[in-house]
C-alpha positions in Angstrom: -36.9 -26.4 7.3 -33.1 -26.2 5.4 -34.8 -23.6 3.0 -35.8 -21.5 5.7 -32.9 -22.1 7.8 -30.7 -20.6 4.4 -33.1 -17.2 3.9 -32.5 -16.7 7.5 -29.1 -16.9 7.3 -28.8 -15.2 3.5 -31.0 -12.3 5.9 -28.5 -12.2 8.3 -25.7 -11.6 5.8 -27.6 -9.0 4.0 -27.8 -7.2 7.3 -24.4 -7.6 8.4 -23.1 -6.2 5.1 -25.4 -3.1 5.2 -24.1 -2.9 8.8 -20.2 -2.9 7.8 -21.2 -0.6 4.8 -22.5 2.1 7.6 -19.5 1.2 9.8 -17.7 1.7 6.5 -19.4 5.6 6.0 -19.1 6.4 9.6 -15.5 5.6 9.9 -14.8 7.7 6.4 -16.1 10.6 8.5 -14.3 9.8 11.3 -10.8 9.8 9.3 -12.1 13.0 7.9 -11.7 14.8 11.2 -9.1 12.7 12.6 -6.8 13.8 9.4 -7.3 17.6 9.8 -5.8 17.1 13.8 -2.8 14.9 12.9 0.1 16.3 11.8 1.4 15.0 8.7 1.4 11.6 6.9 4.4 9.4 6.2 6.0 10.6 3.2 5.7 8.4 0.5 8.3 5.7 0.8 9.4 4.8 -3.1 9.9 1.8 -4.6 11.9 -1.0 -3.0 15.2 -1.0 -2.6 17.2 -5.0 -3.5 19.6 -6.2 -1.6 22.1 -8.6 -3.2 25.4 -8.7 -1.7 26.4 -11.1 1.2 27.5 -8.6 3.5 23.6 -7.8 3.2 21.4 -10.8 3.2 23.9 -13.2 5.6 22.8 -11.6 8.4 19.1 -12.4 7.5 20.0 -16.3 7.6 18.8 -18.6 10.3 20.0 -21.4 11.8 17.7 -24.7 12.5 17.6 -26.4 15.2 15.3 -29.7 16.5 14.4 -31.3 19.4 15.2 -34.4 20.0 12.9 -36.7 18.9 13.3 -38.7 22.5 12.4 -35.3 24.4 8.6 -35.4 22.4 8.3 -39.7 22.6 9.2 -38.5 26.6 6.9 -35.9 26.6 3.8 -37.6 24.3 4.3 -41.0 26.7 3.4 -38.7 30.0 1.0 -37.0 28.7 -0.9 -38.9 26.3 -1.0 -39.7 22.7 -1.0 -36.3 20.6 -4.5 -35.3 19.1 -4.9 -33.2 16.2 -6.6 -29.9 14.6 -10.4 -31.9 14.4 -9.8 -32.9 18.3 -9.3 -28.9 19.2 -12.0 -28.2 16.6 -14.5 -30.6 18.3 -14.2 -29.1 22.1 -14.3 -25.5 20.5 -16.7 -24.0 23.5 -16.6 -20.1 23.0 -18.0 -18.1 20.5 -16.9 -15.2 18.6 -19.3 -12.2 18.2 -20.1 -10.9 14.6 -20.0 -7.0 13.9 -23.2 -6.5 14.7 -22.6 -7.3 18.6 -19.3 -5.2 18.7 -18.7 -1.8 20.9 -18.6 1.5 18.8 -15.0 1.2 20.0 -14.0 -1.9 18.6 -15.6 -1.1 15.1 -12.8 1.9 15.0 -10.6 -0.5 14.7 -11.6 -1.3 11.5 -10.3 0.1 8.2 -12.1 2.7 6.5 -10.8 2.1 3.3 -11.0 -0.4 2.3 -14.0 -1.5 4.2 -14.2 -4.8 6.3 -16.6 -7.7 4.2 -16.7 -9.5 7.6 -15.7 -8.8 11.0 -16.2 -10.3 14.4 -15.2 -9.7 18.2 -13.6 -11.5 20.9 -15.3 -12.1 23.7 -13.9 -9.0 25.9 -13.9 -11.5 29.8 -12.3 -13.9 27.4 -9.4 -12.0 26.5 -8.7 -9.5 29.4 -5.1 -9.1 29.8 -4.2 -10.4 26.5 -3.0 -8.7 23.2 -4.3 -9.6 20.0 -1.0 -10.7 17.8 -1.1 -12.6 14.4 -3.7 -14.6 12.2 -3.1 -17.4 9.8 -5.8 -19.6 8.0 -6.4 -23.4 6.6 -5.7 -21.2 3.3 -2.3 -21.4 4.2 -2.2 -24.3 5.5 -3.3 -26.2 2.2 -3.7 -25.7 -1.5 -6.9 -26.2 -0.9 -7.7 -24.2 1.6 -9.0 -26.9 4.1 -7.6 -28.5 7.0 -8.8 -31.8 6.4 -12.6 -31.2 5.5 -12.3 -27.8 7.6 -12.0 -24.4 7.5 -9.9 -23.0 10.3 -8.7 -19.8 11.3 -6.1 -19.4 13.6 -5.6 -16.3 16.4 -2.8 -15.5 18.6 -2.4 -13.7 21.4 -0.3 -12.9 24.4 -0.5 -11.8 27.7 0.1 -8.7 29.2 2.0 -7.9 32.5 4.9 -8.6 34.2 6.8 -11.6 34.2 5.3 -12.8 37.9 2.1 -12.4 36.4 2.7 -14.8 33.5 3.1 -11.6 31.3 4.4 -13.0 27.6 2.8 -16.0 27.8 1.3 -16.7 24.6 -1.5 -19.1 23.2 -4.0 -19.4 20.3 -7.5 -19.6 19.4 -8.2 -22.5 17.0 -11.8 -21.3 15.4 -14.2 -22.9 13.4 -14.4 -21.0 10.5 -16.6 -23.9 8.4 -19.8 -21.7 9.1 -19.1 -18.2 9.9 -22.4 -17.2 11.1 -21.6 -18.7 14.0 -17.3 -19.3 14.5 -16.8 -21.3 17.7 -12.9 -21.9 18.9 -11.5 -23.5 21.7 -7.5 -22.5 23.3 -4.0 -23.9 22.9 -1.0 -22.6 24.9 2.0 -22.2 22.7 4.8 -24.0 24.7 8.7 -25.3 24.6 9.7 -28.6 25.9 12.5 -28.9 28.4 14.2 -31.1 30.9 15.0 -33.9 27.8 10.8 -33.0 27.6 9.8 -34.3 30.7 8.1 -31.6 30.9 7.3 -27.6 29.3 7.4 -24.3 29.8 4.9 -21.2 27.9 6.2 -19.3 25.0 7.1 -15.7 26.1 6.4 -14.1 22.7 3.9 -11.2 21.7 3.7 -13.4 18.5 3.4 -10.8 16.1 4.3 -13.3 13.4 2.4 -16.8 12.9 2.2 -18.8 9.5 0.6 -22.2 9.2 2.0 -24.1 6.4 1.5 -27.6 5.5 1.6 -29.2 9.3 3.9 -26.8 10.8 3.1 -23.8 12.5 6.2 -21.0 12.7 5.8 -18.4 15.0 8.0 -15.5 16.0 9.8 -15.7 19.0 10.3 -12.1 20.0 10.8 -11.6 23.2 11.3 -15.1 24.2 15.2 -14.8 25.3 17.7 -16.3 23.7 18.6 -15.5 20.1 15.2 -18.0 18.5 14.2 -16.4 16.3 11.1 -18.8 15.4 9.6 -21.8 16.8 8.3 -24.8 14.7 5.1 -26.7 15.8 3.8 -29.3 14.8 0.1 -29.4 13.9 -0.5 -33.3 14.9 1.3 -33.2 17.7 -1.2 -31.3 19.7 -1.5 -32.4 24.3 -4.1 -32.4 25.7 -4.2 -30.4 29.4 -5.3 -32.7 32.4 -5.6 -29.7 34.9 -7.3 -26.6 34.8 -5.2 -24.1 36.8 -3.0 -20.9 36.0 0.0 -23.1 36.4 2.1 -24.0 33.0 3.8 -27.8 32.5 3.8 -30.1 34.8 1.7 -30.0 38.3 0.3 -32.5 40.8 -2.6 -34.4 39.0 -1.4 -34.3 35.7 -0.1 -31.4 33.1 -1.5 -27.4 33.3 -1.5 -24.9 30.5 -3.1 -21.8 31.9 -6.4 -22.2 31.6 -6.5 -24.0 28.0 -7.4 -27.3 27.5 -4.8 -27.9 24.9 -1.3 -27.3 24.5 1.2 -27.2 21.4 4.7 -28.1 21.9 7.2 -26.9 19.9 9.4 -29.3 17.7 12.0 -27.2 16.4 13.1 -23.5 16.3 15.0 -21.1 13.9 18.4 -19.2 15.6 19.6 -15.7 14.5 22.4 -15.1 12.7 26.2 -14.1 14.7 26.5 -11.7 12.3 26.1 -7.7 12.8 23.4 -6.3 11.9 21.0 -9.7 12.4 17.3 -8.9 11.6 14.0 -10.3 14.0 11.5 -11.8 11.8 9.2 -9.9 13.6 6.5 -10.2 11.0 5.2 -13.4 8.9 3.0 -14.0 5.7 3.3 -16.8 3.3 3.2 -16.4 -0.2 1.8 -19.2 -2.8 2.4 -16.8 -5.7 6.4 -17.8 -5.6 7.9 -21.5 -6.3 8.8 -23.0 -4.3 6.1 -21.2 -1.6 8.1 -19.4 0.4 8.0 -17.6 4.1 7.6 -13.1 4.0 8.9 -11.2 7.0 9.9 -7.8 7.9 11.5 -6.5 10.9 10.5 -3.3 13.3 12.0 -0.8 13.0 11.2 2.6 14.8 8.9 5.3 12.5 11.2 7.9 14.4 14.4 7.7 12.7 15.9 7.5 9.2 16.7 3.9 9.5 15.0 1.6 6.5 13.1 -1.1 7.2 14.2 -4.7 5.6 11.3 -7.6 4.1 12.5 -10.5 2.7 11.2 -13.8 1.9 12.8 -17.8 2.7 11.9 -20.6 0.4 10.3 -23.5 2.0 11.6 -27.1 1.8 10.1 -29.2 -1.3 11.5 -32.4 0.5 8.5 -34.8 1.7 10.9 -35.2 4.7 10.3 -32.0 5.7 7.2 -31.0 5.6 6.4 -27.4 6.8 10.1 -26.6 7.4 12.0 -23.9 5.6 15.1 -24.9 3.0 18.0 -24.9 4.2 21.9 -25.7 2.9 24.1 -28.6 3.9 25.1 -25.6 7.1 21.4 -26.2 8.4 20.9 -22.5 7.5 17.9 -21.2 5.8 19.1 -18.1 3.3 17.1 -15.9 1.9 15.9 -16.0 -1.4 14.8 -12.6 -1.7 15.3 -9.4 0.2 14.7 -5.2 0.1 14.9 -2.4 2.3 11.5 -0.1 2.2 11.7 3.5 3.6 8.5 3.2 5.1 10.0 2.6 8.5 8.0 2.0 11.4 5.8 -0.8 9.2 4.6 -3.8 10.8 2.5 -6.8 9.1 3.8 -7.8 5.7 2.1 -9.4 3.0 4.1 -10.5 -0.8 1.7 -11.9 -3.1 2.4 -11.5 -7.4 5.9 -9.8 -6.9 4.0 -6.7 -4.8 4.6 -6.3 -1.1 2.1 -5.0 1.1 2.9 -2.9 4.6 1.2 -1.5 7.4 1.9 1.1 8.9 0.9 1.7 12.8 -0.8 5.2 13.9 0.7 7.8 15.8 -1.3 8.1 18.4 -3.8 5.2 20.1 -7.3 5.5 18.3 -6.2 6.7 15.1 -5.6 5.0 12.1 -2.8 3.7 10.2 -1.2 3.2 6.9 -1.2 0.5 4.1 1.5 0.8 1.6 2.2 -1.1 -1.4 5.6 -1.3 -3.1 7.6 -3.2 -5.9 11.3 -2.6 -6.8 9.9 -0.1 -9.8 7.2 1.9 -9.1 6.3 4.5 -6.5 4.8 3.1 -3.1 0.8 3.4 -2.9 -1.8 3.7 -0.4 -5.2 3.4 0.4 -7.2 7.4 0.5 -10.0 8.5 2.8 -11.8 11.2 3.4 -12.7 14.4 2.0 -9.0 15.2 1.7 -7.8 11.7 0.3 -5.9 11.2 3.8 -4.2 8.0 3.6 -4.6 7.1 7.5 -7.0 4.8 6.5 -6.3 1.4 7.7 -6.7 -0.2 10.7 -3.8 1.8 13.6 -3.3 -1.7 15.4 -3.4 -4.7 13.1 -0.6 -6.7 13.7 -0.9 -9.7 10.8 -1.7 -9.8 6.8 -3.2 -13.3 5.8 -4.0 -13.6 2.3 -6.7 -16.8 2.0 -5.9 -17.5 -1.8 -8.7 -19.9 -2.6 -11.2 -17.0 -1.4 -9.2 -13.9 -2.1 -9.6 -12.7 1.1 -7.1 -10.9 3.4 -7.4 -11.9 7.0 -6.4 -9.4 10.2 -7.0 -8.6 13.1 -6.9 -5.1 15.6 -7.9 -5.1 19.2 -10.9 -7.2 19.7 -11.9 -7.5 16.4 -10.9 -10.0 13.4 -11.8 -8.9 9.8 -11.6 -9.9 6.5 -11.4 -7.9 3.2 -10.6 -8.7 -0.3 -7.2 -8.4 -1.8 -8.8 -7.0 -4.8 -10.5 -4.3 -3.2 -7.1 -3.5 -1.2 -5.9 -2.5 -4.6 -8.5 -1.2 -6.2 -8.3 1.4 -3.4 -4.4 2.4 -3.7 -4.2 6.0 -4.7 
């Protein structure tokens, strides 16, 4: 029975890859016709530019801040004692669709070159009104790429609207990812304790930026208020919700969190820098490749103007004491170890891995394809070429996140609906 259970799923594979390698060819001649009706390409943006002085890099600093440790005892006494990743992993009751099962439309998403290895789509009822933000993995999370004995992937998202209709609000998906044949994931709404933590109230981020390292989970905070810059949360310190309602924090019966059944509170946070010209870590990546590990961001800057876009990089603490959290000086301020400016404005997830930084570039218009750019202080940026006139829209126009899974050499995205995954090496064996 095992040996028939494996051929049916080594058939299944087989058939999915054929089917992304189609998806692949389709989508080449799709970027064909799409490249002869935009107007022009991003010039090429050059190597990277260092930045050095202090007048440069201060404003790049953050500022750390905890909450009290009696506002989480508070909060963990009304609600319960915390659970962990394996509890979130063991309700997981949805189901993520492989490529196979996706729209035509959601399979555009996908880069044509490189091609997708594996790909999968969200549920669409499941995520109405919500925008697919950033991805982080167990790879991330540990050396050895497990979480525990699991491999997880994690998903956020936000949701759209207006503030009245809890527009912002933003939670993740917590999937399965120890057989991906069949990746099951259950909900947890990001949240912020307040009132001394009696009780909480939902992140208002699009979380474009999410890294999981040891058992801390930064996420941007833009659009939050406030000058946060990131929130801290603590993997084993996960609530579980009591009511099911739209309601977030505290209600009559017990605690709401929109609809999940879990919720994350955070347990610290990261402020922005007084100074002029303070950058949003709008982005996030981690990078094993530098010691210590250290914490890749970029900011957004508009494609329309001149201005250059900044990346740089924060060391993370080697202190057992703290665990997840970023270095910082005797100030409480985290500097940066390592900073550039890139002329490829208007880029968006950022990836550092081996001294080379990796950039995406959004598309001009909805429905086309985007950009990926790699760069290094020496050399002339490259890109990925498709189509019969090596156009270099060729990656996907709305992903939002680069995660690089070291112990499988995979880089993990996702656009729209659909989460992929693609080798790092193929990435750049494709650079023109």
């Amino acid at each position: 029975m095992k040996q028939r259970g494996r051929h049916r799923r080594r058939k299944r594979g087989q058939a999915l890859r054929a089917f992304l390698a189609g998806t692949a060819l389709a989508l080449t001649a799709a970027a064909t016709m799409i490249s002869a009706s935009q107007a022009t390409v991003a010039a090429n943006p050059g190597p990277l530019k260092p930045l050095t002085s202090a007048a440069e890099t201060d404003p790049l600093r953050l500022k750390e801040s905890r909450v009290p440790q009696s506002a989480l005892d508070r909060l963990s006494s009304a609600m319960g004692r915390p659970a962990g990743v394996s509890a979130v992993l063991d309700s997981a009751d949805r189901s993520l669709g492989d490529a196979i099962d996706c729209t035509a439309g959601e399979r555009r998403a996908l880069p044509v070159a490189p091609e997708a290895t594996a790909a999968y789509c969200w549920d669409t009822a499941d995520t109405r009104s919500w925008r697919a933000g950033a991805v982080t993995t167990s790879g991330d999370a540990d050396d050895d790429g497990l979480w525990g004995a699991h491999r997880v992937i994690l998903s956020a998202w936000s949701r759209t609207g207006t503030a009245a209709q809890d527009g912002g609000l933003a939670r993740v998906a917590f999937v399965d990812a120890d057989d991906m044949n069949r990746p099951t994931y259950s909900w947890v709404l990001l949240a912020v304790p307040v009132d001394g933590g009696r009780d909480y109230r939902g992140l208002v981020s699009q979380v474009s930026g999410m890294v999981w390292y040891q058992n801390k989970l930064l996420v941007s905070a833009n659009g939050d208020g406030g000058g946060d810059a990131l929130y801290v949360y603590d993997m084993n310190r996960v609530q579980r919700a009591t009511v099911d309602s739209d309601a977030v924090g505290k209600v009559r019966g017990g605690w709401s969190a929109h609809g999940a059944q879990w919720v994350l509170p955070a347990v610290a946070s990261y402020r922005l820098s007084a100074d002029t010209g303070a950058a949003r870590p709008d982005y996030l990546s981690l990078d094993r490749s530098t010691a210590p590990d250290s914490l890749v961001a970029s900011e957004w800057v508009s494609g329309d103007g001149d201005a250059g876009t900044r990346v740089w990089r924060y060391d993370f603490s080697t202190s057992p004491a703290r665990s997840g959290l970023l270095a910082t000086d005797t100030g409480g301020y985290a500097r940066v170890a390592e900073a550039y400016v890139t002329k490829a404005s208007g880029s968006g997830p950022v990836l550092s891995h081996d001294s080379q930084w990796y950039l995406g570039r959004a598309a001009h218009t909805e429905g086309d394809h985007g950009t990926l750019w790699r760069q290094n202080p020496k050399d002339p940026a490259k890109a990925a070429r498709c189509g019969t006139d090596e156009t270099r829209n060729c990656w996907s126009g709305e992903s939002e996140s680069l995660s690089y899974w070291e112990q499988t050499g995979d880089v993990w995205s996702q656009s729209g609906r659909v989460l992929f995954a693609l080798p790092l090496a193929s990435i750049d064996r494709s650079l023109g």
